[in-house]
N, C-alpha and C positions, 0 to 999 in steps of 0.2 A: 591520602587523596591528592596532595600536593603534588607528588613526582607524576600522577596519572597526566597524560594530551587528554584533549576532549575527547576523538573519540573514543578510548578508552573508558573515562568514565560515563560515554552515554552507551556503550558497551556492556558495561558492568551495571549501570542503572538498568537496565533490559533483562540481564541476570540475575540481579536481586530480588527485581518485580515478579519475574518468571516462578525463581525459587522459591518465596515467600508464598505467590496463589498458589502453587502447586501443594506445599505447605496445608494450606488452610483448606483445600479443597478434601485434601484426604482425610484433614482432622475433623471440619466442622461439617453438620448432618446438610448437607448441600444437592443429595443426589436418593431417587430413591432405589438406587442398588449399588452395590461396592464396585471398586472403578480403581482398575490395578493403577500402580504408580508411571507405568509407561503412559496409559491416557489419560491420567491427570495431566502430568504433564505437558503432552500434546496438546492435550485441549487447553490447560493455560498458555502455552505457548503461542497458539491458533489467536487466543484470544487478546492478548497482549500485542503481538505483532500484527494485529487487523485484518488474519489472514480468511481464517472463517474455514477451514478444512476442519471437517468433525470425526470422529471415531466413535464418540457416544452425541446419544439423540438428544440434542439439546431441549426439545418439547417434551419430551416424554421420561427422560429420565433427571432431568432438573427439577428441584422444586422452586416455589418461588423464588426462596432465598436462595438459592443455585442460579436461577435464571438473574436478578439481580446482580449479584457476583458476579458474572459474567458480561453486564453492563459494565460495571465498575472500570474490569480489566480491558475492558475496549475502550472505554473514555480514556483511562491512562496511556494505554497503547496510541491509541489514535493521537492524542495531544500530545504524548510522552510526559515521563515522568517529571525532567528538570524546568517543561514549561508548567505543568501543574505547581509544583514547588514552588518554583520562582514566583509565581502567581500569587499566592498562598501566604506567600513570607512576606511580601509586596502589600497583601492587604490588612496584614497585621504589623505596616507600618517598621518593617523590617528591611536594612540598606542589602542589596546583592551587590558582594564585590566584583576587581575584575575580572577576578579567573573563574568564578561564578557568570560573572557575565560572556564572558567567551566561552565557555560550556554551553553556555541557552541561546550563540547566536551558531555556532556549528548545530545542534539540535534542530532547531527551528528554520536552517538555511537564509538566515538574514546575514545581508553580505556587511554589512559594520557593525561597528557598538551605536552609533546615532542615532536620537532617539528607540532605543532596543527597548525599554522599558514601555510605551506607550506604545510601540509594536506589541509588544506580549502582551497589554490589556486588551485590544483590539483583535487579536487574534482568540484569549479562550471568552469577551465577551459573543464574537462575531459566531463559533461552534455553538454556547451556549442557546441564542437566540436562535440559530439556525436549527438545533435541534427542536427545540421548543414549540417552534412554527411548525415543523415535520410532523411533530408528536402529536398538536392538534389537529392537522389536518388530516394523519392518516386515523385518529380515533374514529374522524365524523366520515371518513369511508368504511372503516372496518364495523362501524356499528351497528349498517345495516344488518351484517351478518352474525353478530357477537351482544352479548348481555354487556352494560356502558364497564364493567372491572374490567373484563377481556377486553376489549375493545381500547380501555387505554393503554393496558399492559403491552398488548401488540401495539400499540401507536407509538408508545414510548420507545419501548424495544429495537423497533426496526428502524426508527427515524435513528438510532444514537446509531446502533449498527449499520446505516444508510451513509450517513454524513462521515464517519472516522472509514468509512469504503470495509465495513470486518468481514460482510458476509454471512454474520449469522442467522439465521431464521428460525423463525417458531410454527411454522408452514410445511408441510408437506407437500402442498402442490403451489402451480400460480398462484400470485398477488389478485389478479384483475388488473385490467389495464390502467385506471385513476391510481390506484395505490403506485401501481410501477411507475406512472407518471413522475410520480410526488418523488418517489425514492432513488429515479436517477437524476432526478434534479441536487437534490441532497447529493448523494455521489458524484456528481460533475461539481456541486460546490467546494466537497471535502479534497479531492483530487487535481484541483484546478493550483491550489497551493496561496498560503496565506498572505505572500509579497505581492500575489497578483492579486488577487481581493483586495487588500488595502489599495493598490494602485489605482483600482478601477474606480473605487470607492471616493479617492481623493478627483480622481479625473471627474467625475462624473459631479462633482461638489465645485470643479474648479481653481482645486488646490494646486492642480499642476496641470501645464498648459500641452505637454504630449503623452503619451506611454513609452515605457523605455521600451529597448531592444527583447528583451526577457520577457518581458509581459504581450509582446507581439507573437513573438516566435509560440510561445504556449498556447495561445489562442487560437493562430493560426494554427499549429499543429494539433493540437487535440479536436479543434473544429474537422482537419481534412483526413484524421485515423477514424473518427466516429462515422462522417460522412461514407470515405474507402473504406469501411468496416462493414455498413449498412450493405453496401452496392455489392460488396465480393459475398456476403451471407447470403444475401438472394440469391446469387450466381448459383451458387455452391450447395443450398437449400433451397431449390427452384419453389418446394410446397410449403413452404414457411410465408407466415405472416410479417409483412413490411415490422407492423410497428414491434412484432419478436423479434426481428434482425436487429431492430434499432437498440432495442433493449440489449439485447447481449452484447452488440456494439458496443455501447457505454460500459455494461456490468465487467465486462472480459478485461478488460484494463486496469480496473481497481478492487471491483466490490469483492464478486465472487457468486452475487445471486444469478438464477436464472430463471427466465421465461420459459425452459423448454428443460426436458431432460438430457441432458449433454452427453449423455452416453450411447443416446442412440442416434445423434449427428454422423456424417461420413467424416472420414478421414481425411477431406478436403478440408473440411469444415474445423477440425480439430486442429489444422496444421495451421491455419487463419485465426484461429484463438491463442494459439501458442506466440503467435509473431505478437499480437495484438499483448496478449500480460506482459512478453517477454518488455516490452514499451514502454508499458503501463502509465504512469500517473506521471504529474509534473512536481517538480521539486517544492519541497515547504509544505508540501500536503499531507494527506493521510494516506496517500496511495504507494506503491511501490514501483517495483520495475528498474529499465534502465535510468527512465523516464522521461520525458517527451521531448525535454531540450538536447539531452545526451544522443537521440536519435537523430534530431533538427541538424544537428551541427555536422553529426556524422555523412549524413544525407550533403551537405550543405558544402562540406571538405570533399568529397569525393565529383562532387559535381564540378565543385570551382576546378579543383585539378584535372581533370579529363579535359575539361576546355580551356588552361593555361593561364586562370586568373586569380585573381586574390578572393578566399573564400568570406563570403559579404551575401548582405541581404537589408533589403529595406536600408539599402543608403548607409549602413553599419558595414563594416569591417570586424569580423574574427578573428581574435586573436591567435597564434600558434600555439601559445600554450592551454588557453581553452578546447583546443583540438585536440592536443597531446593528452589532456585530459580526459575530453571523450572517449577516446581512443582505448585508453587505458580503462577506463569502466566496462566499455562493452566487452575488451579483451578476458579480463576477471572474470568478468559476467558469464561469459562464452566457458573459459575455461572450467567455473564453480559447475557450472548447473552438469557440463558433460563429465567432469568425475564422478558428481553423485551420483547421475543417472548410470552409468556404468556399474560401479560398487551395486546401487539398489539392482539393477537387473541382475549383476551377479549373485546379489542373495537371495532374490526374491524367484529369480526366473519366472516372470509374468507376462504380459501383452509390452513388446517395446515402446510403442508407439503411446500404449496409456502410463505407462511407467513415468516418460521425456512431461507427459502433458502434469502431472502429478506434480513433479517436482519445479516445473518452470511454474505453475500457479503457487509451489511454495515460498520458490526465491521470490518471485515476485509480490507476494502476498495479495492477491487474490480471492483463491479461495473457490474456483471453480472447479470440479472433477467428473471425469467418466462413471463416480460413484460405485460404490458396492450395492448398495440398494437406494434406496429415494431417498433418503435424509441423510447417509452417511457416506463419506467421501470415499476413493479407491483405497487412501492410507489406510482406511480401517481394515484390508486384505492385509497388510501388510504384519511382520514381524515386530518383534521391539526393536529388533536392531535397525530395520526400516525404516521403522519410525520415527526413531534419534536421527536417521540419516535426515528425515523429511524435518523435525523438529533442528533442527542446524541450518538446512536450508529460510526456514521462517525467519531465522534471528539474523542470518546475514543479510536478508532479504531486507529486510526492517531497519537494519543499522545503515546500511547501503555499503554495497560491496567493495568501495573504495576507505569508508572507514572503518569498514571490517578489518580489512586485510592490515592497513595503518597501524590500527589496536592489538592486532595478534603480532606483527612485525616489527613495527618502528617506523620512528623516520629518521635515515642518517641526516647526519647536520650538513647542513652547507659548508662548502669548503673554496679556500680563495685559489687553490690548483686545477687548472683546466690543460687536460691533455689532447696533443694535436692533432686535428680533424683526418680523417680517411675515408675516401670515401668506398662505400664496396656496390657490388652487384646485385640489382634487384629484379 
């Protein structure tokens, strides 16, 4: 483990977790009908990277201890492995060294080692208690409807799968609107990302006298994708209801739940979801995607440039290599999702349009689909080989497609030779 970079080993921590529930899922009585090793798989996979894409019915063919299990692997997923650990070893009064510590601060997207320890309590206490609150309140709505087991089962259930943005449900149709209230609160808390929770948290205590740049730009933007999400779904779904727009607004970015059956939306509607996941969540979170700053910035460089200025905001200055950076994610990003979709239509030869939305809800993890039927996603048409294709897309999706690509390639070393400029034709 020593010669591993981090993201390699939180690459391979993703892998082990994966391999292990899939393991466990085929061996132990979890399910009540047999569940070949492709969608175990998948569905561990789904579950672990918080994507929430199904191929078997999580209600109906889970048993409790299946349904459980499958909490499990969404708490780990959502929080990830090396902050649960860290956590873990932390409370049983165990030192994490440094290379242990720079593994859990790449993970967790905390930009130093300062205070990094008392970041990681505040973060898996701040889920825990978030859940908790979720769990009760969505009991004392579901209860009207359910005997008080069910009722917390579902409570429990969807607040974890709410908050880590997984997607899973135990529902066949709508929530009700209080339930959906509750659960995209939860997923705007899980996707908002941990650095800005603590910030606000401190701001709001008075511990620090402004919000940095980071914690601006995420607000603002995820405020003005929800906002231009709502307004283009009415456009586009002139017969939909305001607060269903609003709802798949928030869900299409992170979770993966929806208000409405998404299969039978128009292909306006579909292509405005697709923008919307490909975005997704903001860094440190439990969401995926580009994510909201990688967008900010890109927006932010293309704008300053057309009009000849330095690219800034709110009195801040961006850097070049932050740009270069962006730049480089969406490019990846762009390049990952159009080979798979190509490869998957070539094996699959299916609907193009449902195929592109499939896999950008995979990379991005998500979790929203045209479905095969009410409860189970498009992937479930698909082959094994599909499947792996779409089960690849979830893990890069998860790791983030910059330290995907890192882990499987390298990084050459810096070098003190620098060859001389040219410029070419653009």
């Amino acid at each position: 483990m020593k010669f591993l970079k981090p993201p390699q080993v939180i690459l391979l921590s993703y892998l082990v977790t994966i391999t292990v529930g899939t393991f466990l899922l085929l061996s132990l009585p979890l399910t009540y009908r047999e569940v070949s090793f492709t969608d175990a798989l998948f569905t561990v996979t789904s579950a672990v990277t918080v994507t929430g894409l199904t191929v078997i019915e999580t209600s109906s063919d889970f048993n409790l201890g299946g349904k459980i299990f499958i909490l499990i692997l969404i708490q780990i997923g959502g929080l990830g492995y090396m902050t649960l650990a860290s956590f873990f070893l932390l409370a049983m009064g165990k030192r994490i060294n440094l290379r242990e510590q720079l593994v859990l601060s790449e993970s967790l997207n905390y930009p130093n080692l300062h205070s990094l320890m008392s970041f990681l309590k505040k973060v898996v206490v701040f889920a825990f208690v978030s859940e908790l609150i979720g769990s009760v309140l969505l009991t004392i709505v579901f209860i009207e409807d359910f005997p008080l087991e069910k009722a917390i089962l579902f409570g429990v259930f969807h607040s974890i799968s709410a908050f880590n943005n997984a997607g899973f449900t135990l529902f066949e149709d709508n929530f009700g609107v209080m339930a959906n209230i509750i659960m995209a609160s939860l997923v705007i808390l899980g996707g908002l990302g941990f650095v800005v929770i603590n910030e606000l948290f401190l701001y709001f205590r008075h511990r620090v006298r402004k919000l940095s740049l980071h914690t601006k730009i995420v607000l603002f933007t995820s405020l003005s994708l929800t906002v231009l999400g709502v307004l283009s779904l009415c456009m586009t779904e002139p017969k939909a209801e305001i607060f269903n727009c609003f709802f798949l607004s928030v869900y299409s970015r992170t979770a993966g739940f929806s208000p409405v059956d998404v299969g039978t939306l128009s292909e306006s509607s579909l292509f405005l979801l697709m923008i919307l996941m490909f975005i997704g969540a903001s860094p440190g979170g439990t969401g995926g995607g580009i994510k909201t700053t990688t967008f900010a910035v890109i927006v932010i460089a293309v704008y300053s440039y057309i009009r000849g200025s330095e690219a800034q905001i709110f009195r801040r200055r961006i850097s070049n290599d932050q740009i270069y950076k962006a730049m480089v994610i969406l490019s990846l990003s762009v390049a990952f999702v159009s080979i798979v979709n190509l490869l998957l239509d070539r094996l699959e030869e299916k609907d193009f349009l449902k195929t592109l939305f499939e896999v950008i809800s995979a990379f991005s993890t998500v979790g929203l689909s045209t479905g095969s039927e009410k409860t189970l996603s498009f992937s479930a048409l698909l082959s094994s080989e599909g499947k792996l294709l779409i089960v690849l897309s979830m893990i890069a999706g998860r790791v983030g497609i910059l330290s995907f690509a890192v882990a499987l390639m390298g990084r050459k070393k810096k070098t003190s030779i620098r060859y001389p400029e040219e410029r070419i034709l653009l």
